[in-house]
C-alpha positions as CSV (number, residue, x, y, z in Angstrom):
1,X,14.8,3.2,8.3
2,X,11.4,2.9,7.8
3,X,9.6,-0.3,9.3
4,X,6.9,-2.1,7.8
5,X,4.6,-3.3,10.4
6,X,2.5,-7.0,9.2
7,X,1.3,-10.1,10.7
8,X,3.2,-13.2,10.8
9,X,1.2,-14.9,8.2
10,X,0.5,-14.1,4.4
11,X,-1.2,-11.1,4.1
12,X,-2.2,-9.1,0.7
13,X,-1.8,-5.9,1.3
14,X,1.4,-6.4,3.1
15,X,2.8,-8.4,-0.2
16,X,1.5,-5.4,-2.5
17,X,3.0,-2.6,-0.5
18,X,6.3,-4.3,0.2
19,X,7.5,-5.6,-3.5
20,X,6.4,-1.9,-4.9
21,X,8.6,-0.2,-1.7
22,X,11.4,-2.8,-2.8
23,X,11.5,-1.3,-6.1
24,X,12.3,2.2,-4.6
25,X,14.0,1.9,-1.2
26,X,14.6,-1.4,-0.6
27,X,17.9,-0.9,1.3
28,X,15.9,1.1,3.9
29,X,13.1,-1.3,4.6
30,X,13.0,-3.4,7.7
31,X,10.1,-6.0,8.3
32,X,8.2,-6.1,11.5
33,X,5.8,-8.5,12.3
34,X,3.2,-9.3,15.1
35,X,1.5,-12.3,16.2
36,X,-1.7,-13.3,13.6
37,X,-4.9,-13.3,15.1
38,X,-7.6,-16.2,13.6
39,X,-11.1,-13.7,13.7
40,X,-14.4,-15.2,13.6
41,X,-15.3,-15.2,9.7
42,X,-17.7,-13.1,7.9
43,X,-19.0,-14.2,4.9
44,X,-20.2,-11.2,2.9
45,X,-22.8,-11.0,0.6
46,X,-20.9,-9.6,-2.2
47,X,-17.2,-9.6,-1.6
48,X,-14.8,-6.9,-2.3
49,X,-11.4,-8.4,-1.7
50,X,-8.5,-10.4,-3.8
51,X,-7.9,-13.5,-3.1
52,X,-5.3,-14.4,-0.6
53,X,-1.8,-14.6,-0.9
54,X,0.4,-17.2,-0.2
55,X,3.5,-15.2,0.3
56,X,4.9,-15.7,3.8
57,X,7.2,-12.6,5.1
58,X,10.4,-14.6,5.6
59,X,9.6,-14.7,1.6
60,X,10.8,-10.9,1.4
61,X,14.2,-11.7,2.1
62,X,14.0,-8.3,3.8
63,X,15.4,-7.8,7.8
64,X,13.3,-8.4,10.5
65,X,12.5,-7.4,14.1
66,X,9.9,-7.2,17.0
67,X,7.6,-4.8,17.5
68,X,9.9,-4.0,20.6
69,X,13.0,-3.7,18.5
70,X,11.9,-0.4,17.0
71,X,13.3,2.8,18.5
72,X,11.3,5.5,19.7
73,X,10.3,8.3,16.9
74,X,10.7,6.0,14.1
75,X,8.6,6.0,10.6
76,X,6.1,2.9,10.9
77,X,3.8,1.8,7.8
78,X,1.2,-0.6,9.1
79,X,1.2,-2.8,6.4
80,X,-1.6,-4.9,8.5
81,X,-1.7,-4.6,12.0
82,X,-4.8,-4.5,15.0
83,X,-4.9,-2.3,17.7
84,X,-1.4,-1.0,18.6
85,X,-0.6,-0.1,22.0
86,X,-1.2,3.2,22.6
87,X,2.7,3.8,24.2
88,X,4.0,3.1,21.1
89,X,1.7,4.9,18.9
90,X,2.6,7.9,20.9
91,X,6.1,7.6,21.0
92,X,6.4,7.1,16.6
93,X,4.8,8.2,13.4
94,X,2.5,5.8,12.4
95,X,1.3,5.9,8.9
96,X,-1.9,4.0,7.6
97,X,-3.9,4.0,4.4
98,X,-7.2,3.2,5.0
99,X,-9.7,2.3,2.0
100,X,-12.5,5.3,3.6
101,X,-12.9,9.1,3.2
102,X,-11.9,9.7,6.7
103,X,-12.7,10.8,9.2
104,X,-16.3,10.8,7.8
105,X,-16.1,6.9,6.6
106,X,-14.1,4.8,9.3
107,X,-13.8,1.1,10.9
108,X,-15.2,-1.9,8.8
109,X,-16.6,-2.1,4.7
110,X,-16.2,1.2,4.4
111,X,-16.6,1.3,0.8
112,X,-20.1,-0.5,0.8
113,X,-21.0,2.4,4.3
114,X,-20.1,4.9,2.4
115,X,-22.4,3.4,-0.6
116,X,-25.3,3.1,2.2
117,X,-24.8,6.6,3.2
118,X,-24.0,8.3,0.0
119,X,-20.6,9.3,1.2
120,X,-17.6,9.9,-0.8
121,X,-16.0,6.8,-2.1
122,X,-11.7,6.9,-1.5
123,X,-9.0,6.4,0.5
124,X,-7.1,8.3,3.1
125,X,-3.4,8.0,4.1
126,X,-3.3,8.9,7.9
127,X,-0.4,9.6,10.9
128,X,-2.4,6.9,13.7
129,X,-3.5,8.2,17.0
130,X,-5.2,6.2,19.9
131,X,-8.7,6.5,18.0
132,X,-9.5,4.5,15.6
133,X,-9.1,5.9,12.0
134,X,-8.7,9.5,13.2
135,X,-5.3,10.8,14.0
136,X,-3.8,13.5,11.2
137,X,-5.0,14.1,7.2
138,X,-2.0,13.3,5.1
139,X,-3.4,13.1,1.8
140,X,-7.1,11.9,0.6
141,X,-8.3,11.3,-3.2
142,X,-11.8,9.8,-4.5
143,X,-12.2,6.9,-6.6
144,X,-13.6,7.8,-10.0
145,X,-17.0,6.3,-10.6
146,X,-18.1,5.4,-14.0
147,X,-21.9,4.0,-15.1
148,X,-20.0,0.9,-16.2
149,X,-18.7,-0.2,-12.7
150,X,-19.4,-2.8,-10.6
151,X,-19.2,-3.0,-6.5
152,X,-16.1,-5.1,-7.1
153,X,-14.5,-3.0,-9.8
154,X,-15.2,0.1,-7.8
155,X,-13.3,-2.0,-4.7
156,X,-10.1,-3.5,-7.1
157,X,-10.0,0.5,-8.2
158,X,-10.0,1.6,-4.7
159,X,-7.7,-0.8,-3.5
160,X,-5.5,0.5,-6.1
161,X,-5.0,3.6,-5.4
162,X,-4.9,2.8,-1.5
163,X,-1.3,1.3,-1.8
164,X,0.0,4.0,-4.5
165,X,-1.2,6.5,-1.8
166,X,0.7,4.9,0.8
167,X,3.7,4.1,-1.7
168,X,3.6,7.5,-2.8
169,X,3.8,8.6,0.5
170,X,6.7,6.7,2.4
171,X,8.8,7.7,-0.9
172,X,7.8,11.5,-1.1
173,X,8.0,11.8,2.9
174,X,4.5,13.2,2.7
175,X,3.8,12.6,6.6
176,X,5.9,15.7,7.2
177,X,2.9,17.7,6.2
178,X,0.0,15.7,7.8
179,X,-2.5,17.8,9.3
180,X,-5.6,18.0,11.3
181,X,-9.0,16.7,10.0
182,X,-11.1,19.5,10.1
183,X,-14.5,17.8,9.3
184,X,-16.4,15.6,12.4
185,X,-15.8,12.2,12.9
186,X,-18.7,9.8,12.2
187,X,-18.5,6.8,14.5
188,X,-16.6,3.9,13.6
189,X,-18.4,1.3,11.5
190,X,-18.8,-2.3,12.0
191,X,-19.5,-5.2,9.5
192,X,-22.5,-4.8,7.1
193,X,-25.0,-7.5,7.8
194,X,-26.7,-9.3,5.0
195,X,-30.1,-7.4,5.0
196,X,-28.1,-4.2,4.8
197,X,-26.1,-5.0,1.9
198,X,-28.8,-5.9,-0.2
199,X,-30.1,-2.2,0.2
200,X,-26.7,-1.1,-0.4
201,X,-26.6,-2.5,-4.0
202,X,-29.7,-1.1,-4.8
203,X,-28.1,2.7,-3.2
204,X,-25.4,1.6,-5.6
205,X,-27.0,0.9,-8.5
206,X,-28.9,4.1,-8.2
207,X,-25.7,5.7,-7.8
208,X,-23.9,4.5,-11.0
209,X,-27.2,5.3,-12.8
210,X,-26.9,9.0,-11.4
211,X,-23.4,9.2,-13.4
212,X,-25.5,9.2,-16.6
213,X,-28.3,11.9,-15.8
């Protein structure tokens, strides 16, 4: 079986990855969902996400359980999760996409951090350890920039390919080959304030201008 792991509340990138997985293996999919956390909210300067969803998981029609249901050494796909305890990270594999060229781009608004540092712009599919966005390398791809983009287009194209890469990866069984990272980890970022997003466009712009030259 392989368990999705979501909140029990609507949730975008849980809704995206579930109905493609549905398509492929639905028979094999078991829902599993944990207790949604209201966060203190950040208001952006320029945002870089969808608009919510308003599809609740009992919507899935798809079995569910507890986070203690799950047997030990089981596949787990965080469809959106927080910190997991570290027992049960241990005792499964743990596969996450995250929206960052790891482990050089990790934590929060990754995409506009690694704008801000001129990093490489992708996503990472990644077996979870106790660290936050470190663990083992399953698979990593860039985002292809063009002089026509915008920060949001650049964000809808990496969300994109964030769920094929972790739909292509639960179907293909591509956590049997994870490896180590073999680059440092930065540290883990936190929210972009205000002032430093407004520098950020201007990296970006500079960036997308580069693409001509």
């Amino acid at each position: 079986m392989i368990y999705i792991l979501t909140y029990d509340h609507p949730h975008r990138k849980t809704q995206d990855l579930v109905f493609r997985l549905m398509y492929n293996i639905a028979d094999r999919l078991v829902l599993v969902t944990i207790p949604w956390e209201n966060r203190k909210n950040h208001v952006p300067l320029y945002s870089t996400k969808l608009p919510p969803t308003n599809v609740w998981p009992q919507w899935y029609g798809l079995e569910a359980q507890s986070l203690q249901e799950i047997p030990p050494g089981s596949i787990v796909v965080i469809g959106g999760a927080g910190i997991l305890p570290s027992d049960f990270v241990k005792n499964n594999t743990v596969i996450n996409s995250h929206c960052g060229w790891l482990p050089e781009v990790r934590g929060l608004d990754a995409l506009k951090w690694a704008i801000y540092y001129d990093q490489p712009i992708g996503c990472t599919t990644h077996i979870v350890d106790a660290e936050c966005d470190k663990g083992l390398m399953i698979e990593r791809k860039e985002v292809e920039l063009k002089p026509t983009d915008s920060l949001f287009s650049i964000a809808m194209k990496q969300y994109e390919l964030e769920i094929n890469m972790l739909v292509d990866c639960v179907i293909h069984k591509k956590w049997r080959d994870a490896k180590p990272f073999v680059e440092p980890a930065n540290e883990s970022n936190r929210r972009m304030k205000h002032a430093t997003e407004l520098q950020m466009m201007k990296r970006l712009d500079d960036r997308l201008v580069g693409l001509n030259v």
